[in-house]
Structure formats: C-alpha cells, structure tokens
C-alpha positions in Angstrom: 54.1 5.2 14.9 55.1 6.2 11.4 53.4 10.2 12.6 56.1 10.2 15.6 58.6 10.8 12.5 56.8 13.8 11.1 55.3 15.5 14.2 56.6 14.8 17.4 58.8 18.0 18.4 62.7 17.8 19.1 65.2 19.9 20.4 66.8 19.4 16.7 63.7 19.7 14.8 63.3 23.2 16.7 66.5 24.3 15.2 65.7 23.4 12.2 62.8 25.4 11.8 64.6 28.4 13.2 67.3 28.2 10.7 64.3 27.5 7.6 63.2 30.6 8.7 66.2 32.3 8.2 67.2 30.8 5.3 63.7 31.1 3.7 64.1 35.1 4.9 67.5 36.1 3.2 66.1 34.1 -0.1 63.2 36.1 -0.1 65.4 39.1 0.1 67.9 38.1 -2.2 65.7 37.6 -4.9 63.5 40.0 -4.6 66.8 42.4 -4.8 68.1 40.3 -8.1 65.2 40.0 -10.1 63.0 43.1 -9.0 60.2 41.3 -8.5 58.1 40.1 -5.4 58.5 36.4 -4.9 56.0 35.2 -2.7 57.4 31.1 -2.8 59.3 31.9 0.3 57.6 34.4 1.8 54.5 32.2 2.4 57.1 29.3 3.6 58.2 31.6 6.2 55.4 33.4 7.1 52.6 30.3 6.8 54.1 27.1 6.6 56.7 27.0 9.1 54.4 28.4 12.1 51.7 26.2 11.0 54.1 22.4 11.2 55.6 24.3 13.8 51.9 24.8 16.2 51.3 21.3 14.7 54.1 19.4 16.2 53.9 21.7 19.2 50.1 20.4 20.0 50.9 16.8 18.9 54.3 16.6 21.0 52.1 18.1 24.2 48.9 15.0 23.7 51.6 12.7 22.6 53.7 13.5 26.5 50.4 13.4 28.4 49.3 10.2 27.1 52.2 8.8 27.5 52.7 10.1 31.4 48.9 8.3 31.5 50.0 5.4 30.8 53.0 5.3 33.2 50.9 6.7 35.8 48.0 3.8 35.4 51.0 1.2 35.4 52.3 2.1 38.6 48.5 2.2 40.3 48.1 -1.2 39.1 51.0 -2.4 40.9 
C-alpha cells in the first residue's frame, strides 16, 4: 500500500521529525536575527505541520497494528 510509505510511523521517521523541528527552529531564529524581520515559513512548519503529519502517522501506525494483529488473530482461530 503506496500510504504505508507516507504514514506508517518508524523509529527513523520519528527522528526525523525531531531533528525538522530543530532545524526548522534555528532557521527561524537565524533569519529572523539576519534580516530583522519575522518569517513565519518555518515557524508554521514547526509549529503546525510537523505535529499535524506527526498525530497523523501516529493514528494511522496505531489502526494500521490493530488490523493487522486482527488478522493474525482470526488466522490462528481458524486453524
């Protein structure tokens, strides 16, 4: 399933979101402090998009480990 790809949660693609995070942080900062201006790019990427994908996966990876435990489960009752 080509959704597996995008959403289903990994060790990895935990750290990776951590270190987004942190990288989408100090670019915030550093910008803000080069330009003098507020950039909000980044700061939305941080604050929005990265819990939301994160909850996402998170809910997807938890129905996607259930059904599958179903479906072991119903193959050994049939035996």
């Amino acid at each position: 399933m080509k959704s597996n790809k995008y959403f289903l949660l990994t060790p990895r693609k935990g750290w990776i979101i951590v270190v987004l995070g942190f990288i989408g942080i100090i670019l915030h900062n550093v910008i803000s402090g080069l330009l003098g201006i507020e950039e909000a790019v980044f700061f939305i990427f941080v604050i929005f998009v990265l819990p939301i994908y994160f909850i996402v996966s998170l809910i997807y990876s938890i129905v996607y480990w259930m059904s599958k435990k179903k479906k072991i489960i119903k193959r050994k009752n049939k035996k």
